[in-house]
C-alpha positions as CSV (number, residue, x, y, z in Angstrom):
1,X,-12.5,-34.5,3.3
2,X,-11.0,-37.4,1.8
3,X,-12.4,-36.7,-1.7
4,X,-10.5,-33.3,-1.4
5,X,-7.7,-35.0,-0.4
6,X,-7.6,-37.1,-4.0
7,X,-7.8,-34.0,-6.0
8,X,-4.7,-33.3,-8.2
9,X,-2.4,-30.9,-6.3
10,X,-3.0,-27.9,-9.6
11,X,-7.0,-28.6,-8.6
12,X,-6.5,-28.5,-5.3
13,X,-4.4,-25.1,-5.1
14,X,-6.7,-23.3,-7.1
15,X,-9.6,-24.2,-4.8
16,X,-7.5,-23.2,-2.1
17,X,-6.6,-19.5,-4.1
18,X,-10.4,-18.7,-3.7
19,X,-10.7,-19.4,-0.2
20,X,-10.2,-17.1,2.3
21,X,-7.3,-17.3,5.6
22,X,-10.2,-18.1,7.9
23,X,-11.9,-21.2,6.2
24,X,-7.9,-22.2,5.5
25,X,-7.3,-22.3,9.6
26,X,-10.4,-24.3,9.3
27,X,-9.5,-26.7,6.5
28,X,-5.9,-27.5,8.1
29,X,-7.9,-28.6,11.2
30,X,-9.4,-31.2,9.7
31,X,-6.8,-33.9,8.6
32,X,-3.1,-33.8,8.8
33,X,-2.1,-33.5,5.0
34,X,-4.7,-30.9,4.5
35,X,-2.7,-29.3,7.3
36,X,0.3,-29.7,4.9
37,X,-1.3,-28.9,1.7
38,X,-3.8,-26.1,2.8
39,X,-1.0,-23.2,3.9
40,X,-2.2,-19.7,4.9
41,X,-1.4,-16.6,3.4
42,X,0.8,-14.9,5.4
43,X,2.9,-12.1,3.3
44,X,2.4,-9.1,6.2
45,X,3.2,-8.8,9.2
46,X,2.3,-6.1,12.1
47,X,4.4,-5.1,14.8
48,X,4.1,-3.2,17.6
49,X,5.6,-2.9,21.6
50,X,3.2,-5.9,22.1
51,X,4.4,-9.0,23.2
52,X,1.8,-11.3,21.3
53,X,3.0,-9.5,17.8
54,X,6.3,-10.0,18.6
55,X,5.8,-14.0,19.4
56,X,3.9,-14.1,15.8
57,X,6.6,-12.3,13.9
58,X,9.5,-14.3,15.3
59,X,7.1,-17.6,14.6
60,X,6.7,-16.6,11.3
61,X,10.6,-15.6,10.6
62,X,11.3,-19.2,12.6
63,X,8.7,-21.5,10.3
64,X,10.6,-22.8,6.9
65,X,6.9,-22.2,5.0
66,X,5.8,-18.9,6.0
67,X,9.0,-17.0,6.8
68,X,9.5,-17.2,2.4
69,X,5.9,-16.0,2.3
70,X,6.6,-12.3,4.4
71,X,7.3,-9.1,1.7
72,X,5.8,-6.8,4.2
73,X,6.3,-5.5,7.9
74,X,4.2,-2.9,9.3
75,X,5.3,-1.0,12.6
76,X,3.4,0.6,14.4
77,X,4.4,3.0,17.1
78,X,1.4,4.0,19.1
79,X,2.2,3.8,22.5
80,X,-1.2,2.8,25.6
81,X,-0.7,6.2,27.3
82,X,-0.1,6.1,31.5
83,X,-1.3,9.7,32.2
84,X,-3.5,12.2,30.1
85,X,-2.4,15.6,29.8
86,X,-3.9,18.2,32.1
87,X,-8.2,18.9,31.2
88,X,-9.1,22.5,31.1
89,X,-12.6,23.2,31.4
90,X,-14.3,26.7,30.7
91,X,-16.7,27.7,33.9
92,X,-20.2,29.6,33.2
93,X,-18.4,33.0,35.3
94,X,-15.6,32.5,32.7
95,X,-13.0,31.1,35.1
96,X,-11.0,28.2,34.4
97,X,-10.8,24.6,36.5
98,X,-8.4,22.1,35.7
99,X,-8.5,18.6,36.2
100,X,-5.1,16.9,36.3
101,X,-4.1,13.4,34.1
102,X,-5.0,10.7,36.9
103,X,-7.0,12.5,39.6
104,X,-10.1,9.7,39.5
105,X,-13.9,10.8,38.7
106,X,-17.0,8.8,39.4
107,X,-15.0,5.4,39.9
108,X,-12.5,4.5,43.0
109,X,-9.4,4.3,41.4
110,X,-10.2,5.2,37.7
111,X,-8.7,8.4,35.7
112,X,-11.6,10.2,33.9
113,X,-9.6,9.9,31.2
114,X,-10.3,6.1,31.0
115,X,-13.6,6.7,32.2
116,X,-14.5,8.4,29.3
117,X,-13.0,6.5,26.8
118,X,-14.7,3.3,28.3
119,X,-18.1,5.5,28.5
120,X,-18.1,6.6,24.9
121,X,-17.1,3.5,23.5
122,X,-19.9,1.2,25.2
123,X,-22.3,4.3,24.1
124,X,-20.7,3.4,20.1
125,X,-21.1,-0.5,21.1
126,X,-24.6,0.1,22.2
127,X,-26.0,1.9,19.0
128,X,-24.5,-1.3,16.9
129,X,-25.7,-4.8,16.8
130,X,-22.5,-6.1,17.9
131,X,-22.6,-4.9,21.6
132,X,-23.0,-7.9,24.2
133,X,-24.7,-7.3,27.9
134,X,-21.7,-9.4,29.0
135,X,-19.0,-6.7,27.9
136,X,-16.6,-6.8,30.9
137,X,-17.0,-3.8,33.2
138,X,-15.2,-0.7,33.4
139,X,-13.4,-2.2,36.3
140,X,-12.6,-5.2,34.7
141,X,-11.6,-3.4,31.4
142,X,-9.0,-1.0,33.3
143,X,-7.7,-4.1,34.8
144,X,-6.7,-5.7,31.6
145,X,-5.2,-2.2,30.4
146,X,-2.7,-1.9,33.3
147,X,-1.5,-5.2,32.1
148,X,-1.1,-4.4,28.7
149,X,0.8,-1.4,29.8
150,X,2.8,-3.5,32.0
151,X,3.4,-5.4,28.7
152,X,4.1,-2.6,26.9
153,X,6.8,-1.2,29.4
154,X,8.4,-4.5,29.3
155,X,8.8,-4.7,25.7
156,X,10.2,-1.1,25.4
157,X,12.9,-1.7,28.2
158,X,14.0,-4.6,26.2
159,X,14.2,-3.2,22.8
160,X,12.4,-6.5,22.0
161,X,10.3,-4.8,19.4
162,X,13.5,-3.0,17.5
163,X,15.1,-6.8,17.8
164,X,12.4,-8.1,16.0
165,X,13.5,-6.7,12.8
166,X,16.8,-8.5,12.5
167,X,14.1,-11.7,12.6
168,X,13.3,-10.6,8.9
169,X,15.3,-11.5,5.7
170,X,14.3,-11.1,2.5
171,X,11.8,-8.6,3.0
172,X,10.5,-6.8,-0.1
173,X,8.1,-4.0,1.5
174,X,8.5,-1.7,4.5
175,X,6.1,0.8,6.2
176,X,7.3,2.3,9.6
177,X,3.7,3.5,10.9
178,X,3.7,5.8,13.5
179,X,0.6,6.9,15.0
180,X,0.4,10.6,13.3
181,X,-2.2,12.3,15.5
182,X,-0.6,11.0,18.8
183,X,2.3,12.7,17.7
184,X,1.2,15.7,16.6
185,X,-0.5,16.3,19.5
186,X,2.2,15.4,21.6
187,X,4.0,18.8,20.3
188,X,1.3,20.8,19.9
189,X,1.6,23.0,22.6
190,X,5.0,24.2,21.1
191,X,5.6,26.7,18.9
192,X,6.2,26.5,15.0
193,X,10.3,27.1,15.2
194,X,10.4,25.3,18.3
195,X,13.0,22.6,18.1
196,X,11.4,19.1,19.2
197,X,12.7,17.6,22.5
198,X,16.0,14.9,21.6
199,X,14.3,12.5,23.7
200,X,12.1,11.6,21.5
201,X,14.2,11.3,18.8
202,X,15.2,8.0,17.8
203,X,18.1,7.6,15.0
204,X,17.0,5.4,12.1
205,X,20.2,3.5,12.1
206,X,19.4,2.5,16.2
207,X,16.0,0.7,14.9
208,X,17.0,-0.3,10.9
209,X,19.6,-3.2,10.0
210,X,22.2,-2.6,7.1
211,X,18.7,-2.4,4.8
212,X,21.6,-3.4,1.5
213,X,22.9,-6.5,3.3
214,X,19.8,-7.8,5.4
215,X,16.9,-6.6,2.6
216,X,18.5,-7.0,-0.9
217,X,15.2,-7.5,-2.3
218,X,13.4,-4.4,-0.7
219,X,10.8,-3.1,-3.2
220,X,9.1,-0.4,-1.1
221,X,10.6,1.8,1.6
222,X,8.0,3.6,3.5
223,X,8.2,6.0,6.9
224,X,5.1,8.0,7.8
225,X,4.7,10.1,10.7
226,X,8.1,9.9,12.1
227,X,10.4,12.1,13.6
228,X,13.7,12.5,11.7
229,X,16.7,14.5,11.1
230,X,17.5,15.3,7.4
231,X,21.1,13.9,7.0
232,X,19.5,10.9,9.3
233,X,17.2,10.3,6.6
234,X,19.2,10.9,3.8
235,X,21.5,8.0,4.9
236,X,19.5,5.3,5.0
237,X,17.5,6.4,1.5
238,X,21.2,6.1,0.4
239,X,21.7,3.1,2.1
240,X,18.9,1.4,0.0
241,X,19.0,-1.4,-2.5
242,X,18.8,-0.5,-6.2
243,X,15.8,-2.7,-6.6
244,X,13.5,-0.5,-4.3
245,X,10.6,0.7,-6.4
246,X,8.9,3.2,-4.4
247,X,9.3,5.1,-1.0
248,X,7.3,7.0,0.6
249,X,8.2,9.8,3.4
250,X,4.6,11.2,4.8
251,X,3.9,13.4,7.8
252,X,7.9,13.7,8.6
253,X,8.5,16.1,11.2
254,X,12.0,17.1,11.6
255,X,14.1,17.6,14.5
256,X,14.8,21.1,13.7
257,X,11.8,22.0,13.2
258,X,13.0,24.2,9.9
259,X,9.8,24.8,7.4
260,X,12.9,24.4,4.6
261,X,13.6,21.0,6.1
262,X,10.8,19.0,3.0
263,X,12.6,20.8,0.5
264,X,16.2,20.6,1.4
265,X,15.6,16.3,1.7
266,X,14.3,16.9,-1.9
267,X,17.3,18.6,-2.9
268,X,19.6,16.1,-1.6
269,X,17.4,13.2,-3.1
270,X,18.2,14.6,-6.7
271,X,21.7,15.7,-6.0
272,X,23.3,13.0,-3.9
273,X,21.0,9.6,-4.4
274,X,21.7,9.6,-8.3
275,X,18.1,8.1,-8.8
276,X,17.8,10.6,-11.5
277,X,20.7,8.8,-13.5
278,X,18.8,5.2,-13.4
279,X,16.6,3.9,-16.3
280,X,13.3,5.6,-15.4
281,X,11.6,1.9,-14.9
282,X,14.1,2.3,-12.0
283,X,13.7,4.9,-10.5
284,X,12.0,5.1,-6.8
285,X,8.5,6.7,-7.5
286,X,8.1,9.0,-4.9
287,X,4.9,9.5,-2.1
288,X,5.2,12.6,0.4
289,X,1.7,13.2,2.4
290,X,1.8,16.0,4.9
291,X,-0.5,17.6,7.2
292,X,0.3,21.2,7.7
293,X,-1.5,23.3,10.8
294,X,-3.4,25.5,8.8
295,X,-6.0,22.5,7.2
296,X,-8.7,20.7,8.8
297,X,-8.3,17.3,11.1
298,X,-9.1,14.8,8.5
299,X,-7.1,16.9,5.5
300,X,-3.4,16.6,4.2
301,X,-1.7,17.5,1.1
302,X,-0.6,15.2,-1.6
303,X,2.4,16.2,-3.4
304,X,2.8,13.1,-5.4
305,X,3.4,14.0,-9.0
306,X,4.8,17.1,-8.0
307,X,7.6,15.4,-6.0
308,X,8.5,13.5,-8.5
309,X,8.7,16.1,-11.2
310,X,11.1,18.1,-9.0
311,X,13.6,15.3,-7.9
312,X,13.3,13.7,-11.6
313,X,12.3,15.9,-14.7
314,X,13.5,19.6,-13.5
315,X,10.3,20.4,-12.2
316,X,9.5,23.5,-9.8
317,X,9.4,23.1,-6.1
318,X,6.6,21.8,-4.7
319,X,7.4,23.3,-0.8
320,X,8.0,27.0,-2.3
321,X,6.5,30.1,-0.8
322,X,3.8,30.5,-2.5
323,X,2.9,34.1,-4.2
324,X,-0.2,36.0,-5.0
325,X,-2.4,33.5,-7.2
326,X,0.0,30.7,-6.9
327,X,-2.3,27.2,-6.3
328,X,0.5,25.0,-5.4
329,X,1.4,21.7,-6.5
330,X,-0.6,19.8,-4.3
331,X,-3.5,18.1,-3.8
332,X,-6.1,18.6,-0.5
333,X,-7.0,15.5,0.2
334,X,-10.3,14.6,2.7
335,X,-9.8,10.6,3.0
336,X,-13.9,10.5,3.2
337,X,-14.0,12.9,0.1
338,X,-11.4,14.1,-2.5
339,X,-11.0,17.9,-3.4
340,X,-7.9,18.9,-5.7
341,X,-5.5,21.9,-6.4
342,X,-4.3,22.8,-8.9
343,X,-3.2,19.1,-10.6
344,X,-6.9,17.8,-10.6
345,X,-9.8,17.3,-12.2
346,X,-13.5,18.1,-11.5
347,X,-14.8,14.6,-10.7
348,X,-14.9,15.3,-7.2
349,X,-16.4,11.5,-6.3
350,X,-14.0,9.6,-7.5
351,X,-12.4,7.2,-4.9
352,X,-9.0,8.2,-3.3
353,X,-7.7,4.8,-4.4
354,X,-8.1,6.0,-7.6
355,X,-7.3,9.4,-7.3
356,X,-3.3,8.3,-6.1
């Protein structure tokens, strides 16, 4: 390595720019000022109510290279579940038997719920080249999960993971991830007007710094699958820098549960944010993904460009009751395969990435 070493620092960081983080971990082992030259690309960061992201991210914020190097944190709120919801099963004389969360099945001391997650995934493993005779057994694995749930629980009783984002400065993207199916079917029993419990509401302003003090440069504002309140909402969007580019709000559910609540946070957008007012090269571009009841697993609708219309050039209401022959503004979007309303084309194979 000592030829690499000699190279001109320009020649030597556009070598670097074509190698991937991996062979750079490997690189910086080798000598110590390759270990100073050779720097990883580090510009996103995931976090989650796991102690081992949580020791990266304050790293990171704590190292004088790579804390500069962050624009992005992703959190993600999927929680390791404790207990599975009650498992009805239809009998052949057409009576019911239920089995209940953490009543055991085949193994001592094992839910079936486990049991059947461990089952199906070494069954996935198996049909793949990657599967090893060696995987740990189901014993074994269920061990290791009630310590990552003991992790877990310790994490969320000291808010370590909310702390974490005071460890951030200078942050120029933002995605609050939550995990949209484990919510939805957290609710789904519940019906359609039904107001969502408070507990498991959590105020954006109890989890968010002052984002105009702490995140000055923020380019991109995202929440997806959260539950919010409108004026909740509406605050912090206020509360945003005027260099934010883009923010998306996909698969909100709101506390209220009112089917007017998409619409009304529209409203207030173009009345009370005065984004209209800006230079339009200024204006937050608008993303709003939603999954209504009525479409398939895998489907939501993208209401991109009629979003923006609304909040920005007069346009109609995307979230109106629809009438006889209305299409809606919207896109229906399979992630696996695009098919449009009423704002497409025919091209039906064209990538999604293209398609947005």
């Amino acid at each position: 390595m000592g030829a690499l070493t000699l190279l001109p620092v320009e020649l030597l960081d556009l070598i670097l720019s074509y190698l991937p983080n991996r062979d750079i971990k490997s690189l910086r082992l080798t000598c110590l000022t390759l270990s100073r030259l050779a720097q990883l690309r580090l510009n996103r960061v995931f976090l989650s109510a796991n102690p081992l992201n949580i020791k990266v991210l304050r790293e990171i914020a704590d190292h004088e290279t790579f804390r500069h190097n962050v624009v992005e944190i992703i959190w993600d709120d999927a929680r390791l579940i404790e207990h599975a919801p009650e498992r009805v099963l239809e009998l052949l004389d057409g009576e019911n038997w239920a089995q209940w969360g953490d009543d055991p099945n085949s193994y001592e001391g094992i839910p079936w719920w486990f049991e059947e997650s461990y089952e199906e995934n070494v069954k996935n493993r198996r049909s793949q080249e990657t599967f090893q005779e060696a995987d740990p057994s189901i014993h074994v694995s269920w061990e290791f999960y009630q310590q990552l749930i003991q992790q877990q629980k310790t994490v969320l009783e000291s808010d370590d993971d909310v702390k974490a984002f005071s460890a951030a400065s200078d942050l120029k993207h933002f995605s609050l991830q939550i995990n949209v199916n484990h919510e939805k079917s957290r609710h789904f029993n519940m019906p359609a007007d039904h107001p969502f419990d408070p507990e498991h509401f959590i105020p954006l302003d109890t989890i968010l710094p002052k984002i105009s003090e702490k995140w000055k440069k923020l380019q991109h504002f995202g929440l997806s699958g959260f539950l919010v309140r409108g004026d909740d909402l509406l605050s912090v969007l206020a509360d945003l820098p005027a260099s934010v580019r883009s923010v998306e709000l996909s698969h909100l559910d709101f506390m209220d549960r009112d089917p007017n609540a998409y619409r009304d946070l529209l409203v207030n957008i173009r009345d009370k944010l005065g984004w209209g007012q800006r230079a339009e090269h200024e204006r937050p571009v608008l993303t709003v993904h939603h999954k209504w009841n009525d479409i398939y697993n895998m489907h939501y609708y993208c209401y991109d460009k009629a979003v923006n219309d609304f909040v920005y050039h007069g346009g109609l209401d995307p979230f109106r009751r629809r009438t006889m022959g209305d299409q809606g503004l919207y896109r229906l979007i399979n992630p696996f395969r695009a098919y449009y309303g009423s704002e497409a084309t025919s091209d039906t194979s064209m990538p999604l990435e293209i398609l947005e």
